[in-house]
C-alpha positions as CSV (number, residue, x, y, z in Angstrom):
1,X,0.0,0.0,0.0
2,X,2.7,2.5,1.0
3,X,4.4,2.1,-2.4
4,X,1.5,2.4,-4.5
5,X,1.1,5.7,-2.8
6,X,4.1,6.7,-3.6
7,X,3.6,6.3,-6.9
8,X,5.1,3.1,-7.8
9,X,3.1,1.4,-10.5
10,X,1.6,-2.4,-10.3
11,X,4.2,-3.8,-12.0
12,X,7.3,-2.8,-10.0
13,X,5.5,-3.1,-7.1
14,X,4.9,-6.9,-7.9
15,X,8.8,-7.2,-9.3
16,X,9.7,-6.2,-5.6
17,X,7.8,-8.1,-3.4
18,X,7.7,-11.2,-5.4
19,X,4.3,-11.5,-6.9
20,X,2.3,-11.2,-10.2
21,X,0.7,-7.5,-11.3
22,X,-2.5,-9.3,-10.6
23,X,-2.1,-10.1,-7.2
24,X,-0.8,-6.5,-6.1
25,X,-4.4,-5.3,-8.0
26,X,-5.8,-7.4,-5.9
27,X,-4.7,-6.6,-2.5
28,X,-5.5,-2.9,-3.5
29,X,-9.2,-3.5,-4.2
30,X,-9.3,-5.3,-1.2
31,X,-7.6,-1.9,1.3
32,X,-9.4,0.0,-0.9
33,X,-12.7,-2.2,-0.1
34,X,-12.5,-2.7,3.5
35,X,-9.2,-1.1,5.1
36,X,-6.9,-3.0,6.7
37,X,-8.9,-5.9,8.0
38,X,-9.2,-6.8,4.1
39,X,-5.5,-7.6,3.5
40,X,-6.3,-10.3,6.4
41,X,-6.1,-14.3,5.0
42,X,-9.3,-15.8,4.4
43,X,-10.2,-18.9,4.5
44,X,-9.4,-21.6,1.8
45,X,-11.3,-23.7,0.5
46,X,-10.3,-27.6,0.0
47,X,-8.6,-29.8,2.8
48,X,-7.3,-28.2,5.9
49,X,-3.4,-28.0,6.0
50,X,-2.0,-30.8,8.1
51,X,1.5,-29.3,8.4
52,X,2.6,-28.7,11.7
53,X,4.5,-25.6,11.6
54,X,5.9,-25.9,14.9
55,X,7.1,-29.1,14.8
56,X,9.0,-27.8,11.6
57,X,10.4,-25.1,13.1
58,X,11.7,-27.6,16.3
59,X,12.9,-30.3,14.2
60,X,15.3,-27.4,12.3
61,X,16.7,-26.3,15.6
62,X,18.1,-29.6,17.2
63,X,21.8,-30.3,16.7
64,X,22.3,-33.0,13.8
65,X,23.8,-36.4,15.6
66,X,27.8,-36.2,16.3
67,X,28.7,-39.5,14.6
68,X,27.2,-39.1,11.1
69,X,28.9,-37.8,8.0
70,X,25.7,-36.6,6.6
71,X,22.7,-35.5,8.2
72,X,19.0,-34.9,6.5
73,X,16.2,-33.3,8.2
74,X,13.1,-35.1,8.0
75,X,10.2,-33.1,7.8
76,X,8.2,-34.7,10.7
77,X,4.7,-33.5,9.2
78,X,5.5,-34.6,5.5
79,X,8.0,-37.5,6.4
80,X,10.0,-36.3,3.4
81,X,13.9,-35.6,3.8
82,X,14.1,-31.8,3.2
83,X,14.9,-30.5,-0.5
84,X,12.7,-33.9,-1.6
């Protein structure tokens, strides 16, 4: 929002963030719409996410084991060695 007020058009607004030109359009009809409270998720439709985000973020900070020349981190949620 900030950079589309200064001036900054769709496009290079999208280049910077990391999005498409339609997505930054879209978050602007939605502050435009309802304020702040619009840039807020909603809810998706399909199958709830069953990735545990914590246990992620714990599994990452553990030291790898001593002994072993190579260590992969196994996602706990997915099961799948990292970069897999």
């Amino acid at each position: 929002m900030l950079l589309a007020a200064e001036g900054i058009s769709n496009t290079e607004i999208a280049q910077k963030v990391g999005t498409t030109r339609n997505t930054v359009i879209a978050w602007l009809a939605r502050y435009e719409q309802a304020g702040i409270a619009g840039l807020a998720d909603h809810d998706r439709s399909g199958r709830p996410r069953r990735i545990d985000h914590r246990a992620i973020v714990a599994a990452t900070l553990r030291p790898s084991p001593k002994k072993t020349r190579r260590h992969a981190l196994v996602l706990p949620a997915a099961g799948v060695p990292a970069g897999h």
